[in-house]
N, CA, C and O atoms as a GROMACS GRO file, in nm:
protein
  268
    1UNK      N    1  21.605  -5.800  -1.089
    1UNK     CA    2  21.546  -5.880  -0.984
    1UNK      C    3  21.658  -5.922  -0.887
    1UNK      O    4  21.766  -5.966  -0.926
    2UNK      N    5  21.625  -5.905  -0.765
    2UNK     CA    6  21.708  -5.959  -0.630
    2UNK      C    7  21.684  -6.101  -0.644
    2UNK      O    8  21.579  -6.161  -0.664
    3UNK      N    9  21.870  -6.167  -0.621
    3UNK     CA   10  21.849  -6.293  -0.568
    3UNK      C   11  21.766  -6.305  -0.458
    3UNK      O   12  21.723  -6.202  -0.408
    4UNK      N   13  21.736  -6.411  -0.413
    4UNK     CA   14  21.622  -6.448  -0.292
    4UNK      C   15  21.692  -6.555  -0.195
    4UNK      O   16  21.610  -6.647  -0.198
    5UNK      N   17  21.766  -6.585  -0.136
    5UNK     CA   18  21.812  -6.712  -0.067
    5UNK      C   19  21.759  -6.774   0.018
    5UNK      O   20  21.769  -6.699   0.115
    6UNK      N   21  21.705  -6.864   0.051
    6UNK     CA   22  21.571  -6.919   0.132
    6UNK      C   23  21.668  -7.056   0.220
    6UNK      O   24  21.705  -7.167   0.182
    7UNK      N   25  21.679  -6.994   0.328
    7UNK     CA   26  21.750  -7.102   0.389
    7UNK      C   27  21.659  -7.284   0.408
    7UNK      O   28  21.536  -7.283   0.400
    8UNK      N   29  21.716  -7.396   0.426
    8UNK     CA   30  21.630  -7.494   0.444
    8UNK      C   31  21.613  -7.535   0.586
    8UNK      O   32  21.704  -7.604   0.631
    9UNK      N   33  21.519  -7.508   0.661
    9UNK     CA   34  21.501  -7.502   0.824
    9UNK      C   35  21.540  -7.664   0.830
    9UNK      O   36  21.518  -7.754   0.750
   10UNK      N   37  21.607  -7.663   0.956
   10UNK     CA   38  21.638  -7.767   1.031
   10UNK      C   39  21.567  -7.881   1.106
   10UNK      O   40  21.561  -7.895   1.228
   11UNK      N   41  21.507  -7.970   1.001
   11UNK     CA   42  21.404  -8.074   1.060
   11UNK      C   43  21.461  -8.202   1.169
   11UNK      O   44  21.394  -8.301   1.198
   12UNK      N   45  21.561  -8.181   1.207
   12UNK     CA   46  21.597  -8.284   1.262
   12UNK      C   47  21.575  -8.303   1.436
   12UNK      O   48  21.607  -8.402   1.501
   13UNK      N   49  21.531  -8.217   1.473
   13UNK     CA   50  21.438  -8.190   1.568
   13UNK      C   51  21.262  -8.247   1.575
   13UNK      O   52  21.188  -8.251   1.674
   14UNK      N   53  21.245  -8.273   1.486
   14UNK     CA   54  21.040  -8.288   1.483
   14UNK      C   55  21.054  -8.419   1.541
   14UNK      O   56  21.150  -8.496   1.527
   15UNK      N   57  20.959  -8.434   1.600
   15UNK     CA   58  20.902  -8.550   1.621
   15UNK      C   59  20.718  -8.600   1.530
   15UNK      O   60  20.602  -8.585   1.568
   16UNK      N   61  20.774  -8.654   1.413
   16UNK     CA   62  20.671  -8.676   1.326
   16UNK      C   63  20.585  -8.768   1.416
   16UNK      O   64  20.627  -8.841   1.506
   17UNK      N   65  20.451  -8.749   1.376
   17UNK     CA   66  20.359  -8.845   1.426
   17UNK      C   67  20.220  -8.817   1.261
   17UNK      O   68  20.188  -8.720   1.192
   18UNK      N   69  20.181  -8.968   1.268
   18UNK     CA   70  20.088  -8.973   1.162
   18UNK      C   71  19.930  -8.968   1.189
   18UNK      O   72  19.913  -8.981   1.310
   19UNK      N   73  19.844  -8.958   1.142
   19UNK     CA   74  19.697  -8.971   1.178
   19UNK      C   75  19.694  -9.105   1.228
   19UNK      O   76  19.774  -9.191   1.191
   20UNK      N   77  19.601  -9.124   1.314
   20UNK     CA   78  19.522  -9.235   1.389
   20UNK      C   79  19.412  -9.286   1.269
   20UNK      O   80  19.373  -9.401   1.288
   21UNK      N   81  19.356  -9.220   1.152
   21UNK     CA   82  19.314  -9.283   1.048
   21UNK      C   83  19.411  -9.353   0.968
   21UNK      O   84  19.356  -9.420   0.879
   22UNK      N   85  19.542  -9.360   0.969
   22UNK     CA   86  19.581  -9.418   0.855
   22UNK      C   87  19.620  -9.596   0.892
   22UNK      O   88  19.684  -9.679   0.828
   23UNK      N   89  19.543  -9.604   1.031
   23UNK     CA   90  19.572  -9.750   1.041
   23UNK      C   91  19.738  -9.807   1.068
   23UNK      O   92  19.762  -9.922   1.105
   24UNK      N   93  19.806  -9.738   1.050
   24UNK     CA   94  20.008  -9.767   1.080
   24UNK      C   95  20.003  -9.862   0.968
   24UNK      O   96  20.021  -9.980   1.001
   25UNK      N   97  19.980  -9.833   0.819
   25UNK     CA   98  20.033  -9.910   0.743
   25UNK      C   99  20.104  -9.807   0.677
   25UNK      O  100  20.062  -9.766   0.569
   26UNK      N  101  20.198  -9.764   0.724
   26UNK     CA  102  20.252  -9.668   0.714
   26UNK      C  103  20.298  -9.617   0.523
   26UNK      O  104  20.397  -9.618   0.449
   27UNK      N  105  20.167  -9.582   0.519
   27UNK     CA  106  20.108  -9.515   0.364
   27UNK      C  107  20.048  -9.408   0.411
   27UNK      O  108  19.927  -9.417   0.429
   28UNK      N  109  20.105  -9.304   0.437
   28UNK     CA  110  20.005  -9.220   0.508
   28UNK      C  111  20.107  -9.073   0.537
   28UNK      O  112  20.229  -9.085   0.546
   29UNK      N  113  20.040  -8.940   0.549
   29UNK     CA  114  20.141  -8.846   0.543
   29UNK      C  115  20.167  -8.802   0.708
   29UNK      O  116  20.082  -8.827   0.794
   30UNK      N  117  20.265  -8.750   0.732
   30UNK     CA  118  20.339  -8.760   0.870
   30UNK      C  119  20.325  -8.578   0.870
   30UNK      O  120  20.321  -8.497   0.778
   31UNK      N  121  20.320  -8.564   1.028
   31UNK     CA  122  20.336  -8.426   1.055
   31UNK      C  123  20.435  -8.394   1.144
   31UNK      O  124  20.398  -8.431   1.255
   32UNK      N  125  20.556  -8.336   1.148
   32UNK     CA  126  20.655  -8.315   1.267
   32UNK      C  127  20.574  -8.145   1.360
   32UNK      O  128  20.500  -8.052   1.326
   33UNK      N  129  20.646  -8.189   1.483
   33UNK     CA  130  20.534  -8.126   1.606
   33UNK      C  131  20.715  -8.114   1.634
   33UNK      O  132  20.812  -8.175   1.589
   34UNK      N  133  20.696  -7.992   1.738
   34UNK     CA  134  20.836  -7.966   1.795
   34UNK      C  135  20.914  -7.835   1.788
   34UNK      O  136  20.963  -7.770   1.880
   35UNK      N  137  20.914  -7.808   1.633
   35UNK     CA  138  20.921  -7.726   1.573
   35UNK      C  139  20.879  -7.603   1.590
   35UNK      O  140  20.756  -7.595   1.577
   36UNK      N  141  20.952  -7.461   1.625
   36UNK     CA  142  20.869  -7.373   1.633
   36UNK      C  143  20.857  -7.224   1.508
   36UNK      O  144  20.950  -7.148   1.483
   37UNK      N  145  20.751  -7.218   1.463
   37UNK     CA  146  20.727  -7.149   1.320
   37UNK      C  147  20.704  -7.205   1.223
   37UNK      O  148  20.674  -7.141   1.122
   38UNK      N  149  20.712  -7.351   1.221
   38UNK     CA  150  20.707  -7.449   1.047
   38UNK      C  151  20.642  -7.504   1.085
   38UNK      O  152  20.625  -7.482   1.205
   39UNK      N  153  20.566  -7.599   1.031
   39UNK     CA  154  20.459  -7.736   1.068
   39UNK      C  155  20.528  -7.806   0.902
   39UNK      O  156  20.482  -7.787   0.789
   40UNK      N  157  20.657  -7.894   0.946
   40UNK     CA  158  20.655  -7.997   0.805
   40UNK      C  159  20.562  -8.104   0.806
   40UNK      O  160  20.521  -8.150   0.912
   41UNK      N  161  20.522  -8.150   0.686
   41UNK     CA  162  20.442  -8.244   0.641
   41UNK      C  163  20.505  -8.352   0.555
   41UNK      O  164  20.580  -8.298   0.474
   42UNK      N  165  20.503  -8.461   0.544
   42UNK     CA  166  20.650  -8.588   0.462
   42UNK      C  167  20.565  -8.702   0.426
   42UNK      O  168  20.476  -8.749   0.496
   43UNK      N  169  20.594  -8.732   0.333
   43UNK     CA  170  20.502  -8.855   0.310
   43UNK      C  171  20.539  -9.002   0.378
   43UNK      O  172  20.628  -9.048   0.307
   44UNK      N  173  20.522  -9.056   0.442
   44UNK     CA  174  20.550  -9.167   0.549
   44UNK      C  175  20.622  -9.283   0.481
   44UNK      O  176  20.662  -9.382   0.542
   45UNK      N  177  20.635  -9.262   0.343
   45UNK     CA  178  20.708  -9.407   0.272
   45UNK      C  179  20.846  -9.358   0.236
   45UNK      O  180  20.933  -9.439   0.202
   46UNK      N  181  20.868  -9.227   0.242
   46UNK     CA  182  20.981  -9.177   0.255
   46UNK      C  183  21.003  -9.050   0.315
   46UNK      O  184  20.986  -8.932   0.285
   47UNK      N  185  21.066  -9.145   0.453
   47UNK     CA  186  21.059  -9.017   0.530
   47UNK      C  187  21.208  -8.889   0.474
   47UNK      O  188  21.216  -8.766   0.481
   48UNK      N  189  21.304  -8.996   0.420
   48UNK     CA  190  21.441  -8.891   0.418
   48UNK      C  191  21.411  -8.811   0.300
   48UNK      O  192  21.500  -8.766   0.227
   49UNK      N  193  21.264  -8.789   0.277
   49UNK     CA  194  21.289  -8.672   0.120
   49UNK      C  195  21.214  -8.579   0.151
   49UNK      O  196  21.208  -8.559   0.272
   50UNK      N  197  21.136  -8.495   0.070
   50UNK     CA  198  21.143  -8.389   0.099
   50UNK      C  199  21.021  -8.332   0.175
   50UNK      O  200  20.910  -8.381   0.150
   51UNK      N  201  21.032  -8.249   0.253
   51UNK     CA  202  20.885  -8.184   0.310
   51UNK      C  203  20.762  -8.058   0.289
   51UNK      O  204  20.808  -7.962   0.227
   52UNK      N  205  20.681  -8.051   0.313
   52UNK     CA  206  20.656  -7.967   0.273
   52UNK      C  207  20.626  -7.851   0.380
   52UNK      O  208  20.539  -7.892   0.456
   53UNK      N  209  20.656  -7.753   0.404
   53UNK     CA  210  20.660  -7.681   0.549
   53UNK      C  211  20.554  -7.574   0.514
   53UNK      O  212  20.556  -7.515   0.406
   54UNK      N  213  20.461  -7.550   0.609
   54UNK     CA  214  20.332  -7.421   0.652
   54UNK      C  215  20.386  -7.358   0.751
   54UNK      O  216  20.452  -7.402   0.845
   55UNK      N  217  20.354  -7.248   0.725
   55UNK     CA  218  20.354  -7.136   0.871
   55UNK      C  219  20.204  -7.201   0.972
   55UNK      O  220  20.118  -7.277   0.928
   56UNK      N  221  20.210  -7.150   1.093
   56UNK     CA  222  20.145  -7.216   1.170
   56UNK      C  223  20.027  -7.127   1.122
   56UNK      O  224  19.954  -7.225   1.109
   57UNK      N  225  19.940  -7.015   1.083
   57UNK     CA  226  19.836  -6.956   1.062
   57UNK      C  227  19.763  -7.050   0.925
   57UNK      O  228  19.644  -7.081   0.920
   58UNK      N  229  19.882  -7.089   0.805
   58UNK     CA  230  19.838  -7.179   0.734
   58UNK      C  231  19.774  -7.325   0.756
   58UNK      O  232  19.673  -7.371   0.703
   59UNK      N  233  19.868  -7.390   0.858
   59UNK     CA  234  19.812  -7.483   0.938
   59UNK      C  235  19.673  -7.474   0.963
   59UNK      O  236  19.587  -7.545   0.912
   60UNK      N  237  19.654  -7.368   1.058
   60UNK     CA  238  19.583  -7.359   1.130
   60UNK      C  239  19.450  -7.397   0.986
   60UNK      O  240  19.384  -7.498   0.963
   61UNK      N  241  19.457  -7.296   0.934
   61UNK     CA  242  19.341  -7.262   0.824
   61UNK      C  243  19.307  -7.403   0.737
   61UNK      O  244  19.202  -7.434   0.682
   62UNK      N  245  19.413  -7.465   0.745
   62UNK     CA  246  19.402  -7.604   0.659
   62UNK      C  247  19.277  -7.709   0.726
   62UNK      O  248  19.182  -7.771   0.678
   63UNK      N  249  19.364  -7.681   0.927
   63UNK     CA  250  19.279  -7.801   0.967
   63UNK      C  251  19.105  -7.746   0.987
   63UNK      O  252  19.010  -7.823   0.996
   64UNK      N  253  19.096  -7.594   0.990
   64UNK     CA  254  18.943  -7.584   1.046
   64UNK      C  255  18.893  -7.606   0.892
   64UNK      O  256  18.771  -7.597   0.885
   65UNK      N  257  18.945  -7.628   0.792
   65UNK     CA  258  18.854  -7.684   0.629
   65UNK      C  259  18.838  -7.824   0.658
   65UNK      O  260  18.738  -7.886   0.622
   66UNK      N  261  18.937  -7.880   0.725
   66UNK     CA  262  18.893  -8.012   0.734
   66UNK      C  263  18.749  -8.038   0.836
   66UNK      O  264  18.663  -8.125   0.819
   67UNK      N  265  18.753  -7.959   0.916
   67UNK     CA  266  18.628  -8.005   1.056
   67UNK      C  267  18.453  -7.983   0.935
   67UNK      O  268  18.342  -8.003   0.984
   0.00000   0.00000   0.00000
């Protein structure tokens, strides 16, 4: 088996913004916008850990399950 090395993309660019449902009690999961090819996702009570990143077709597919 081939090693695999998976670089960790550079979030320090996003500009997270959270749902308008979660009220800003900031318990709630964050999405960084900015970014081009990843859509990270972070949980809002800690933003400095880890994220979870989609390709934008995954995105996509996530939000039309939600509608």
């Amino acid at each position: 088996m081939k090693n695999v090395r998976q670089s960790t993309p550079d979030l320090s660019g996003a500009r997270w913004r959270s749902s308008t449902h979660s009220g800003g009690n900031n318990e709630c999961v964050e999405v960084g916008d900015d970014l081009s090819h990843i859509i990270p996702v972070r949980d809002s009570k800690c933003p400095a850990g880890p994220a979870l990143k989609f390709g934008p077709q995954a995105w996509d597919a996530f939000l039309h399950l939600l509608q």
